[in-house]
N, C-alpha and C positions, 0 to 999 in steps of 0.2 A: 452462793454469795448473793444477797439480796443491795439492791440501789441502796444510795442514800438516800433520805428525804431530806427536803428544803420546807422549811419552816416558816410560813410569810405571816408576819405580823400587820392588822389593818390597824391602823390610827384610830380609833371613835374622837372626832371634834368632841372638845373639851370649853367651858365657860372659864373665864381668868375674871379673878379682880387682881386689880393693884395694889401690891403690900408693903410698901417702902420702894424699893431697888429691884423688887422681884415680883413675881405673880403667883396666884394664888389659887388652886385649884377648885372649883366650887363644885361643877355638876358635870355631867356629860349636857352636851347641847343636845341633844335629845328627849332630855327630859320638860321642854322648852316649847310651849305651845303658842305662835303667834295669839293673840287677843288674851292669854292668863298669866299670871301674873305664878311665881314663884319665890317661897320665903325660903330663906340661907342662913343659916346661925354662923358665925364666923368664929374662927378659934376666941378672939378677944372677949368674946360675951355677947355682939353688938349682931345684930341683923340686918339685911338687907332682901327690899324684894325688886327679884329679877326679872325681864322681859324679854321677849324679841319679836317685834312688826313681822306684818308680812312678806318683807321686801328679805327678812334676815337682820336687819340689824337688831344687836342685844343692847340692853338699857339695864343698868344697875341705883336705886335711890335707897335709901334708907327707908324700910318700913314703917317706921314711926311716923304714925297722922299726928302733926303739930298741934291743930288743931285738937283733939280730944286724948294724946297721948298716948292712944293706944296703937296696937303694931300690927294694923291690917292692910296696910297700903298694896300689897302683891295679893290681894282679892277684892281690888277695885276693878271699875270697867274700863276697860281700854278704849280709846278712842283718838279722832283726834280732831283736830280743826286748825283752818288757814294751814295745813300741812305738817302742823307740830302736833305729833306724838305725847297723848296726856294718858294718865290712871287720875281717874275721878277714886277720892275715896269713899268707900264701900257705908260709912258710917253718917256725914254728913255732905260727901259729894263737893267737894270742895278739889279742882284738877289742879295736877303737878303736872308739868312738862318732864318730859321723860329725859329729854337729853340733858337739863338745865336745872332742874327741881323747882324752877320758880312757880309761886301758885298762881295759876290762870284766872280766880277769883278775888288774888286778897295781894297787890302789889308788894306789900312788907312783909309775905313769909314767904319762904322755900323748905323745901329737905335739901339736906347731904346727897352727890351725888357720885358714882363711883366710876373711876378708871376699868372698862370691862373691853375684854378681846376674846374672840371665839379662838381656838385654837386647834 
C-alpha cells in the first residue's frame, strides 16, 4: 500500500487591472523589473504600460505618448523627483507621474491612469 500524496499548490503573485466590478489578469509580477517599463495589450484593443519601483509598488498608464501619439511610454526611463515616480518618454522625454499621469513638463496633458493590485 503505498501513502498518499498531498499536493501543495504555491500562489505566483499576479499583476490586476481594473475592469469594471472585477480584475483583470495581466502578468505574473515577476515579469516586472523595478526601473522598466512593460507593455500589456488588453482584451479591448487598448494598451497599457506597466511598472513597479523599487519599494514594490505597481503603476499602470496608458502607453500612448500624447504628445507624438505613438505607444512607447513602458520604454521610457524611470525616475523620479520630489519623491514622485515619473517615465520620461523615451521619444521626446516629456515625464508622466506614474501614480497620476499628469505630465511633469506640460501642466494641460496627462495619460489615463489604471486601477492596478498585485495579487
Amino acid at each position: 500500500m503505498t501513502a498518499p500524496t498531498m499536493e501543495t499548490t504555491q500562489q505566483t503573485p499576479v499583476v490586476q487591472l481594473a475592469d469594471g466590478n472585477d480584475w483583470l489578469t495581466v502578468c505574473a509580477l515577476s515579469r516586472l523589473t523595478p526601473g522598466r517599463g512593460v507593455a500589456a495589450l488588453l482584451p479591448d484593443g487598448r494598451q497599457v504600460a506597466l511598472f513597479v519601483d523599487r519599494a514594490g509598488r505597481a503603476y499602470a498608464i496608458d502607453n500612448r505618448d500624447p504628445f507624438t501619439g505613438a505607444y512607447v511610454l513602458s520604454r521610457g526611463l524611470v525616475g523620479s523627483v520630489e519623491g514622485r515616480a515619473f517615465v520620461a518618454s523615451p521619444l521626446l522625454k516629456q515625464r508622466f507621474d506614474l501614480a497620476t499621469g499628469a505630465c511633469l513638463d506640460d501642466d494641460e496633458v496627462s495619460v489615463p491612469v489604471h486601477a492596478i493590485r498585485a495579487a
